[in-house]
BALOBA-1460 file (C-alpha; in Angstrom, 3 decimals):
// residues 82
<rec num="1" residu="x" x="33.863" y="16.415" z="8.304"/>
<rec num="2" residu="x" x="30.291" y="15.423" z="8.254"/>
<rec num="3" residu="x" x="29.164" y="12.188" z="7.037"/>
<rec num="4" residu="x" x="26.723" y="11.527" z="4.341"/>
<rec num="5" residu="x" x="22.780" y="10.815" z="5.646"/>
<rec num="6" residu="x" x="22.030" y="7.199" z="5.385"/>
<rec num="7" residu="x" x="20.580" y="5.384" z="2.308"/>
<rec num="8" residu="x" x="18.939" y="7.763" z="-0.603"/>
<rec num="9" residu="x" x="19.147" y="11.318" z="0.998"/>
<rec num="10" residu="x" x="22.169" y="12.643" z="-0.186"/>
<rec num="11" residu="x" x="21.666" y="11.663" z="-3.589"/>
<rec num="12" residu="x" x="18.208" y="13.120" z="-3.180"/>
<rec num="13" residu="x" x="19.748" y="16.212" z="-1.633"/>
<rec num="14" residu="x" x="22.393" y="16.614" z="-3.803"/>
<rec num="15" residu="x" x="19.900" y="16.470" z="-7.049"/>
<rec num="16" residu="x" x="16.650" y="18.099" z="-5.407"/>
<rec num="17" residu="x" x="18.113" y="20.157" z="-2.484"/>
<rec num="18" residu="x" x="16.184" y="20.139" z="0.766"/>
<rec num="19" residu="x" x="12.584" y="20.735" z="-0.548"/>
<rec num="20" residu="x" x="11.040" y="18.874" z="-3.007"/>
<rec num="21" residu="x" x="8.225" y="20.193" z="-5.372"/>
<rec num="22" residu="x" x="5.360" y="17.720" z="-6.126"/>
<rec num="23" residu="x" x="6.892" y="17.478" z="-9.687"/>
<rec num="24" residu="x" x="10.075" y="16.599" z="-7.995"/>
<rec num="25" residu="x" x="8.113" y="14.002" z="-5.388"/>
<rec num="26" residu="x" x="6.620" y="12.552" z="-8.613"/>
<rec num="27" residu="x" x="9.894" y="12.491" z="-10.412"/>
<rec num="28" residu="x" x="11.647" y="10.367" z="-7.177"/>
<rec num="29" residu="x" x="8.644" y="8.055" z="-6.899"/>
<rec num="30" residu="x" x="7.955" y="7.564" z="-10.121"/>
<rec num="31" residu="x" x="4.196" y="8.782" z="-10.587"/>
<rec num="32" residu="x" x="3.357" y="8.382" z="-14.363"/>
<rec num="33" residu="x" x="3.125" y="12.231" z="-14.297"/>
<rec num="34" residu="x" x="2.629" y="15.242" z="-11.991"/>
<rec num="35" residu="x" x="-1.045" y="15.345" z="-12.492"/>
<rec num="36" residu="x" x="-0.934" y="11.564" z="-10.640"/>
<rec num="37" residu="x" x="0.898" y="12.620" z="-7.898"/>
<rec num="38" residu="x" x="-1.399" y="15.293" z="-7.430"/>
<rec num="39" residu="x" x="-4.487" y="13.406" z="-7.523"/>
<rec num="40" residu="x" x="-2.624" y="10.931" z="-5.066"/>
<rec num="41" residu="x" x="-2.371" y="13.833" z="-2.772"/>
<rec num="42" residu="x" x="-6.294" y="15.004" z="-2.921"/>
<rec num="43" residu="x" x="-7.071" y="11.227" z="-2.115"/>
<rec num="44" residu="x" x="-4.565" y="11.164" z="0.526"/>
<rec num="45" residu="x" x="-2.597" y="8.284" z="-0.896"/>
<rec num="46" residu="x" x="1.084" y="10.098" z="-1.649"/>
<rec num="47" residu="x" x="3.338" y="8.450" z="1.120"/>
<rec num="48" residu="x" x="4.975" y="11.646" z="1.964"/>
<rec num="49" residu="x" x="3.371" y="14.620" z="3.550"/>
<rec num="50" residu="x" x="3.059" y="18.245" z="1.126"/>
<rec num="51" residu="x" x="3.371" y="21.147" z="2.701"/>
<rec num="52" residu="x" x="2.265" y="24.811" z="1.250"/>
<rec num="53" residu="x" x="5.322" y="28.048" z="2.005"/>
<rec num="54" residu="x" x="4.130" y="31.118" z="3.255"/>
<rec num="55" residu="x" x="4.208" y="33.382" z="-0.324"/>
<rec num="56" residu="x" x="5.148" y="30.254" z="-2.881"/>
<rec num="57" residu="x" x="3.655" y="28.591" z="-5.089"/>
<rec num="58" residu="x" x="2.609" y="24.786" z="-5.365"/>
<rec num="59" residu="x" x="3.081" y="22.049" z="-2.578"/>
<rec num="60" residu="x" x="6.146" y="20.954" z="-1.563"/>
<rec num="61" residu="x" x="7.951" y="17.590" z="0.521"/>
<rec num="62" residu="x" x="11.083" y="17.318" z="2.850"/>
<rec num="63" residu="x" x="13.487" y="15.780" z="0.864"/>
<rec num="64" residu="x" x="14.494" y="13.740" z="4.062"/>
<rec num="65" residu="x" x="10.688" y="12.401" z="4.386"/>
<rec num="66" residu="x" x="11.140" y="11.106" z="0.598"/>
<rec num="67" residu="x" x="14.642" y="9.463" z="1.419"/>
<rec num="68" residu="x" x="12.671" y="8.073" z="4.189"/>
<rec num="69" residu="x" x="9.971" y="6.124" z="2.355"/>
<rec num="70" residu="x" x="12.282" y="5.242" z="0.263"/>
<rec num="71" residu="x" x="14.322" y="3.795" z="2.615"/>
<rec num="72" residu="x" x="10.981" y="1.636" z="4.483"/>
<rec num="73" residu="x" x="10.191" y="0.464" z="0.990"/>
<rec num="74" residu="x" x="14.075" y="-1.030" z="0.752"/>
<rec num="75" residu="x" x="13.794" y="-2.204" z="4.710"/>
<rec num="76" residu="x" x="10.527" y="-3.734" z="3.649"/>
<rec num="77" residu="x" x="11.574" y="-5.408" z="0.780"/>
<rec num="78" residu="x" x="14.568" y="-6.859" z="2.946"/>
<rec num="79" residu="x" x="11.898" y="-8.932" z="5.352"/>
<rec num="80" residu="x" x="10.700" y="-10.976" z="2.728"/>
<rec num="81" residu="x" x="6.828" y="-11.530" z="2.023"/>
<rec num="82" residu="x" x="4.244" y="-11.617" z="4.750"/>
């Protein structure tokens, strides 16, 4: 039986799936709203890298690459201030 990805991802997974739309991204790292993540994106300030599909609409995020920063922000937070 396979085990469950470190940290966030599987309960990222489990509630967003493998791809994340921006509204999801903004939704896990709590953006005051879509339109802010979106901005954040144009400025190239969202942490995680968007990605367009062939044929869909919007941008979308590995859900691993969000459980990801999530997880430096937690390591981070673990080493204490600089």
């Amino acid at each position: 039986m396979p085990t469950a990805p470190p940290g966030c991802e599987a309960q990222l997974v489990e509630r967003y799936g493998l791809l994340m739309t921006l509204t999801d991204v903004a939704e896990a790292l709590r953006y005051p709203s879509t339109q802010a993540a979106r901005k954040a994106r144009l400025r190239g300030a969202l942490p995680v890298q968007l990605v367009q599909i062939p044929n869909r609409r919007g941008w979308w995020a590995m859900t691993r690459a969000v459980a990801q920063f999530l997880d430096s922000l937690e390591a981070t937070a673990k080493e204490g201030p600089s």
